[in-house]
N, C-alpha and C positions, 0 to 999 in steps of 0.2 A: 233390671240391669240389661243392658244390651249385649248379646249376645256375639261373640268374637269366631269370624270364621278362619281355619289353620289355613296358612298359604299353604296348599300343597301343589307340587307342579303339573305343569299340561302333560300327558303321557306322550303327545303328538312333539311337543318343543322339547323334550328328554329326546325320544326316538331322531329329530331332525340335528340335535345336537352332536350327540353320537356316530348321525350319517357324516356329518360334515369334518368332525376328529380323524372319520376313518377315512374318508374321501382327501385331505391335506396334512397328510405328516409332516408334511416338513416345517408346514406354519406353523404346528402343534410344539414339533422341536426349538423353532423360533422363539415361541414365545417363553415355555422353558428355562431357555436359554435368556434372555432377555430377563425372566421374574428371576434366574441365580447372581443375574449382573446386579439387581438391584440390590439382593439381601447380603452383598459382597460388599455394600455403600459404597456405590458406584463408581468404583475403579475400574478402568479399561486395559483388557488382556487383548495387548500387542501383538499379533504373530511373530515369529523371528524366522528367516529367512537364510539360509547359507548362501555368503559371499559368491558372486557369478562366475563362473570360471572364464577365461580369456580362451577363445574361440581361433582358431587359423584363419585366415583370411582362404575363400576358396574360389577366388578368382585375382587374376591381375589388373593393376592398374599402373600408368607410368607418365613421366613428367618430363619435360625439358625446357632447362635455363640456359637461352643463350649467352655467350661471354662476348664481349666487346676486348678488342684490341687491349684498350689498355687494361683491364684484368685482365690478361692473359697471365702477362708474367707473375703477379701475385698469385694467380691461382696455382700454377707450378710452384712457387717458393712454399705455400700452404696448405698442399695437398694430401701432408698426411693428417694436419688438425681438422680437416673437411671432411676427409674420408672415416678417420676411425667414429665420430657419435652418431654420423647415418649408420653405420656397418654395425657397430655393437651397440649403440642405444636403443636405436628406433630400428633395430633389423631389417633394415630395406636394402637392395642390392642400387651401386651409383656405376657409373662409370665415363671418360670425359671421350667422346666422339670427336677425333681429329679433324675429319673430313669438316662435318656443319659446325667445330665450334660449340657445338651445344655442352653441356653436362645431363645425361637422361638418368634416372630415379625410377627404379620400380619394386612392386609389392611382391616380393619370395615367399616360398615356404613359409616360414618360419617366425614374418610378419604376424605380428598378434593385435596390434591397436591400429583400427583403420586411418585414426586420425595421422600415423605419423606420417605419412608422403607430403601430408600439407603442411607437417611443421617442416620438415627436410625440404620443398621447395621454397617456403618462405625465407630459412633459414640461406641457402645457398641465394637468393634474388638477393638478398639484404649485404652479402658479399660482393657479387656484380654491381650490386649499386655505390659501391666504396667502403660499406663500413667496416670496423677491424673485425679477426675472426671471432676473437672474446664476446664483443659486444654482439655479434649476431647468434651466439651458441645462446643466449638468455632467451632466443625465441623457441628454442626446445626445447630448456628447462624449465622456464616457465609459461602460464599457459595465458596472464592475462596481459602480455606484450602483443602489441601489432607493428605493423609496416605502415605508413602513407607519406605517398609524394603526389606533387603537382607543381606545376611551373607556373614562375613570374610573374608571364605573362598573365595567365588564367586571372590574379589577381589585379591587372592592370595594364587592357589590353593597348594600350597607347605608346608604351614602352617600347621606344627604339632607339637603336645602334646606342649613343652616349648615357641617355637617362634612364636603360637596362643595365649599362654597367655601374653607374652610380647605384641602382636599387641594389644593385649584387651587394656592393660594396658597405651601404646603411645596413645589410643582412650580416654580411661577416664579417665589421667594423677594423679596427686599426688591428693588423696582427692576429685576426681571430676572436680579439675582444668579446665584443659583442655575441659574437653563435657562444662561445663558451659560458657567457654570463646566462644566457637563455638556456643550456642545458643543463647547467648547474643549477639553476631555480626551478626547473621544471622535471627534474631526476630524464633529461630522455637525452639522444644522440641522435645530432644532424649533420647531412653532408649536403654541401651547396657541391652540386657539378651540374657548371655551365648557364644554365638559367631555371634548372630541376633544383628541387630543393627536397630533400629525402629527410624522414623523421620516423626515428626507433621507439619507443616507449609507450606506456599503459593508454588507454582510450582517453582518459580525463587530462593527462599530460602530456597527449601531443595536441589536444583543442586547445589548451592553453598556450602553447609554445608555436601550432601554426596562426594564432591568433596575433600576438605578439610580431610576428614575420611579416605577418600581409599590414601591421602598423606601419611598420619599418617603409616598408615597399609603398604604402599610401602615402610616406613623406612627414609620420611623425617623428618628434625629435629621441633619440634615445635617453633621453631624461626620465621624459614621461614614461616610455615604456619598460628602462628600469624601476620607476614606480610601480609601476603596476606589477612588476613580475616581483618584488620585494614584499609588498601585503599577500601576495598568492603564496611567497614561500613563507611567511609568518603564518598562512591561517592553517598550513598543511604542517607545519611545525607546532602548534596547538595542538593542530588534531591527533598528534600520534605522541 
C-alpha cells in the first residue's frame, strides 16, 4: 500500500501568516466583519444618520430687482403680500429704495436656507415682469417652477412695425383666447408685454407652451396648434 504523508503546515507560512494578522488589523477586522455579513444571509446593515441641522448663513449676500414705471403702482397697492413670505417664510430682510427704483433682498441673521434669496428674487422679477402676486408666490413654495422669457423677435428676426404686431396678435388671439387656451393645456402662466413674452411653469410645460408660441409667430394656423396642444393635454391626463 502506498504510504500517506499528513499535511502538516510550513512553520515559516504559520510564522508569516501571523506577522501579516498582526501587521493589518484592520483587514483582519474587515474581513470578520464581511464572513458575519455572510452568516446573516446576506442582508445589508445601513448606517442611520441624524437629520442635518440647518446652519445660519455667516456671511451676506444681496440682490436688486429694478421696477419699471408701470409696476410701480402695483407694487405700492401689493406691498404687504410681497413683503410678508420674503420676511417670515424665507427670512430674508427686503426693502424698496426710492432713490434707484430698485427693491434690494438680502441674507440676515437668522436666514437659514441659502437657496432662499434666489427664490425671493426670482419671485419678486416674476412680479416686475406682470404676473399676479398668487401666481408668482408658487415660485417659493414650490421648488420645480422656473421663470423664462424672450422676445419675438429672437424667434423671427424679419418682424417689423405691422407683421410684429400681427405676431403679437396670432400670440394673444381674439380677447385673450388663444394665451389662455395654451395655459390651460400646458398648466403654466404667460404674459405678452410689448414684444417679450414671459412664461411661469415647470421645465417640461414651459418647452411646450414656448414651442406652441414660436408656431404661432412662424405663421401656423391656430388649428393645428390647438391640435397639438390637445394630444399633449390627453397624454399628461393619462399619465396622472
Amino acid at each position: 500500500m502506498a504510504s500517506v504523508k499528513p499535511n502538516i503546515p510550513n512553520e515559516s507560512a504559520v510564522g508569516n501568516k501571523k506577522a501579516t494578522d498582526q501587521k493589518n488589523p484592520q483587514k483582519r477586522k474587515a474581513e470578520e466583519d464581511t464572513a458575519m455579513d455572510s452568516a446573516q444571509g446576506g442582508a445589508e446593515i445601513r448606517p442611520s444618520f441624524p437629520p442635518a441641522k440647518k446652519e445660519k448663513l455667516n456671511f451676506v449676500e444681496m440682490r436688486k430687482i429694478h421696477v419699471p414705471n408701470n409696476r410701480y403702482t402695483p407694487l405700492k397697492d401689493n406691498w404687504e403680500k410681497i413683503y410678508s413670505p420674503i420676511v417670515e417664510h424665507l427670512k430674508l430682510e427686503v426693502r424698496f429704495n426710492l432713490k434707484t427704483r430698485n427693491i434690494e433682498i438680502r441674507t440676515g441673521k437668522e436666514t437659514e436656507d441659502p437657496n432662499s434669496i434666489q427664490k425671493a428674487a426670482d419671485f419678486l422679477q416674476a412680479f416686475v415682469y406682470g404676473f399676479d402676486v398668487d401666481d408668482a408666490l408658487a415660485l417659493i413654495r414650490l421648488d420645480d417652477l422656473y421663470l423664462e422669457t424672450f422676445d419675438i423677435k429672437d424667434v423671427k428676426q424679419t418682424l417689423q412695425g405691422d407683421h410684429l404686431s400681427r405676431a403679437i396678435g396670432r400670440v394673444a388671439g381674439k380677447g385673450g383666447k388663444t394665451r389662455f387656451t395654451i395655459e390651460n393645456a400646458t398648466r403654466t402662466r404667460i404674459i405678452l408685454a410689448d414684444s417679450r413674452v414671459h412664461i411661469l411653469g415647470s421645465y417640461q410645460n414651459i418647452q411646450i407652451a414656448r414651442r406652441a408660441i414660436c408656431n404661432l409667430i412662424l405663421g401656423s394656423p391656430p388649428s393645428k396648434v390647438y391640435g397639438n396642444l390637445k394630444a399633449f393635454a390627453e397624454r399628461v391626463r393619462e399619465r396622472f
